[in-house]
C-alpha positions in Angstrom: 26.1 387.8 -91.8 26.2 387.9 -95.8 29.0 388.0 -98.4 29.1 388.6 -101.8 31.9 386.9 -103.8 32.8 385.9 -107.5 34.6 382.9 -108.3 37.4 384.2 -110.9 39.5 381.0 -111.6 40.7 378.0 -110.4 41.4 374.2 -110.9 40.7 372.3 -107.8 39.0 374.6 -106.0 36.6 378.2 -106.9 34.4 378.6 -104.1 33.7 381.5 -101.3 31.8 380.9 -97.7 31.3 382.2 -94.2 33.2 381.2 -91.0 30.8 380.9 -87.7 30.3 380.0 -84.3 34.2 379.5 -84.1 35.3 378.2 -80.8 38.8 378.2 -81.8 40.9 377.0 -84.5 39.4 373.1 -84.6 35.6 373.8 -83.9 33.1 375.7 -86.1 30.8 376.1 -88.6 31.3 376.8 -92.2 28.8 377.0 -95.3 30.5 377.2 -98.9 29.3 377.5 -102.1 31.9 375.6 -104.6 31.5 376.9 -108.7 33.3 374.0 -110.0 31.3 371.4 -107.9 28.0 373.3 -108.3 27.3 373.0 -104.6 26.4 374.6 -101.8 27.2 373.2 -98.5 27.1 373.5 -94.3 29.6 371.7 -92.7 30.8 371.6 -89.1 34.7 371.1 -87.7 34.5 369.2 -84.7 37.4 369.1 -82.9 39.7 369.4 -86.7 37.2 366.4 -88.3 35.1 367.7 -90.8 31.2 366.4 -91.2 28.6 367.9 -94.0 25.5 368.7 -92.9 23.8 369.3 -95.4 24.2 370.0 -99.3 22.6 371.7 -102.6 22.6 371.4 -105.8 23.3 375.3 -107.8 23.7 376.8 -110.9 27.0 379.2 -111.5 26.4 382.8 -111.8 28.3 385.3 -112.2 28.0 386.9 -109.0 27.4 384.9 -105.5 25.3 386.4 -102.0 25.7 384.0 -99.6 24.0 384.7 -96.5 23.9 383.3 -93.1 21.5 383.4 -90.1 22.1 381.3 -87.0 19.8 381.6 -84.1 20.2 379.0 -80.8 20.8 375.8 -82.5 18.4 377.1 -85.6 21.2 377.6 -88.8 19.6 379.0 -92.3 21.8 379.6 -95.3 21.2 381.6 -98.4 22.8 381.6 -102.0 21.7 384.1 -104.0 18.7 384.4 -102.0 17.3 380.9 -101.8 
């Protein structure tokens, strides 16, 4: 699954992701790449409590691909290709 997004404005927030393996509306998987925060990161809902699992540091362009491949229990994510 893959997305492209631009972050246009905000404050708080300017960031874009994917939604996964959604069970319902408590449990699943989300990886998010945040423009202000210059970070990429996986997280997973587990029952409405949210843990990261893991994080990167990136560099704000102008134009995001974020990519997503999940497999069994095997999860890759892309920005921009990396």
């Amino acid at each position: 699954m893959s997305v492209n997004f631009k972050p246009l404005s905000g404050q708080v927030d300017a960031s874009g992701g994917i939604t996964f393996r959604a069970k319902n509306a408590g449990n699943y998987y989300i990886v998010r790449a945040n423009a202000l925060e210059n970070n990429f990161n996986l997280y997973v809902f587990d029952n409405w409590r949210r843990q990261l699992l893991t994080s990167a540091t990136v560099t704000r362009p102008e134009l995001h691909q974020l990519r997503v491949v999940a497999k069994g229990s095997h999860i890759q994510a892309y920005l921009n290709g990396e």
